[in-house]
C-alpha atoms as one frame of an Amber mdcrd trajectory, in Angstrom:
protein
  75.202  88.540  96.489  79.148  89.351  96.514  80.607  91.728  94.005  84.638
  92.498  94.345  86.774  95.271  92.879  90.192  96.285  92.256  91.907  99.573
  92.679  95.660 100.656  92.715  96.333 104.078  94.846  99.478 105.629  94.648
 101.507 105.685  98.221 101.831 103.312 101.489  99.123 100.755 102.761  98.736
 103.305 105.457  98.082 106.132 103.471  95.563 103.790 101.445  93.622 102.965
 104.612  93.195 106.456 105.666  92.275 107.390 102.570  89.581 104.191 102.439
  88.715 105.037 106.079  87.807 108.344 104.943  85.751 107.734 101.391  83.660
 105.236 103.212  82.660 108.214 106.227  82.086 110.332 103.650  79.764 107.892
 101.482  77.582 107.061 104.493  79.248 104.267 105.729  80.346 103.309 108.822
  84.211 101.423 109.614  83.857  98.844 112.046  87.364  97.700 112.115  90.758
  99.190 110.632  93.838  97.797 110.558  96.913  98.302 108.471  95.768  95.583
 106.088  92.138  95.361 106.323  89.227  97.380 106.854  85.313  96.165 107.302
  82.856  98.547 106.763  79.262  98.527 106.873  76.160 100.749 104.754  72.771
 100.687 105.703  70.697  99.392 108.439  69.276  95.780 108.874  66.551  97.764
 111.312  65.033 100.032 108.553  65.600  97.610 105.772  63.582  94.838 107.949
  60.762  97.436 108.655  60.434  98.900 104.813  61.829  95.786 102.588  63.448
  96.142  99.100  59.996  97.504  98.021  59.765 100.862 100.150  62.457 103.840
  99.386  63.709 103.786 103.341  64.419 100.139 102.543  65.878 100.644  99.315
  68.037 103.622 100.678  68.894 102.033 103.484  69.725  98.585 101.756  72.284
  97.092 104.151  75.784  95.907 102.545  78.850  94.888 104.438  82.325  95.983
 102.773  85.554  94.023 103.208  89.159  95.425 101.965  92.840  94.643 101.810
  95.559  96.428 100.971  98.539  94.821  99.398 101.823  96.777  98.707 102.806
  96.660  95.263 105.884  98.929  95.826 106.723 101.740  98.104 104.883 104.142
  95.953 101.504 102.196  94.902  99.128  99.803  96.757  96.865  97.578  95.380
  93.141  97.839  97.299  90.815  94.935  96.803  87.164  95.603  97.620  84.599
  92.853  98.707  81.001  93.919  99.203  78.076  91.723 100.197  74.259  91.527
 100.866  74.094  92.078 104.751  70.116  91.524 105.477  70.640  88.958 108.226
  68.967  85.927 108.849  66.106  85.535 106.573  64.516  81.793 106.058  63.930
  83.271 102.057  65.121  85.924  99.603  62.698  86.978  97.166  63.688  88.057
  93.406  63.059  91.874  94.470  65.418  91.757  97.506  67.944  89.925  95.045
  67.562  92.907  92.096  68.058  95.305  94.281  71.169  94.005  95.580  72.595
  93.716  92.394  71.526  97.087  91.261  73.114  98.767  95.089  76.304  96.800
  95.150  78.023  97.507  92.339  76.229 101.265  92.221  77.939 101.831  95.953
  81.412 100.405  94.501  81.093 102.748  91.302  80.698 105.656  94.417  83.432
 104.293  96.137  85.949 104.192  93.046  84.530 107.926  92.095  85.420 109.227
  95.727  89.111 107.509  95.814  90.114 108.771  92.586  88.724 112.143  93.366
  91.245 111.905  96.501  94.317 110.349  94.180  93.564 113.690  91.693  94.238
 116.260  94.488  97.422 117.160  95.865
């Protein structure tokens, strides 16, 4: 599953990425690589969601997405963030319907978070 969103913060690519860098700490996430116009994140862990599946709340909490975003200038006072996030199970030989639902229940509830925590940021001074 792949769900993408769209966000315009005011200020530099820079300023964008360490404001992305910090959201995604902040909402459990880890950043496995940051550069000035792209960041890759990860949420989750393929361990616990392996040992608990989609049915089990450690699974379900612990529901492993991968996050990609780029930043793209718009102007010197506004960049334009696009957000990629995917399932990130690993290698399975199957998916069953549960693992799917709850993918596309996370996803787009972790990019609603994500959206809530930048604009929170753009709103203080």
């Amino acid at each position: 599953m792949e769900m993408r969103r769209q966000s315009v913060l005011g200020g530099s690519a820079d300023r964008a990425l360490r404001v992305l860098e910090a959201v995604v700490v902040e909402a459990g996430g880890k950043v496995r690589t940051a550069t000035p116009d792209h960041l890759e994140a990860t949420f989750g862990s393929r361990l616990t969601y392996r040992m608990f599946g989609a049915l089990m709340r450690p699974g379900v909490e612990q529901l492993p997405i991968r996050m990609v975003v780029t930043f793209e200038a718009v102007d010197q006072t506004s960049t334009t963030v696009h957000m990629a996030a995917f399932d990130n199970p690993g290698f399975y030989f199957f998916t069953t319907d549960i693992s799917r639902r709850t993918y596309s229940e996370k996803i787009p509830a972790l990019l609603d978070e994500l959206e809530r925590r930048l604009d929170a940021k753009e709103s203080r001074p």
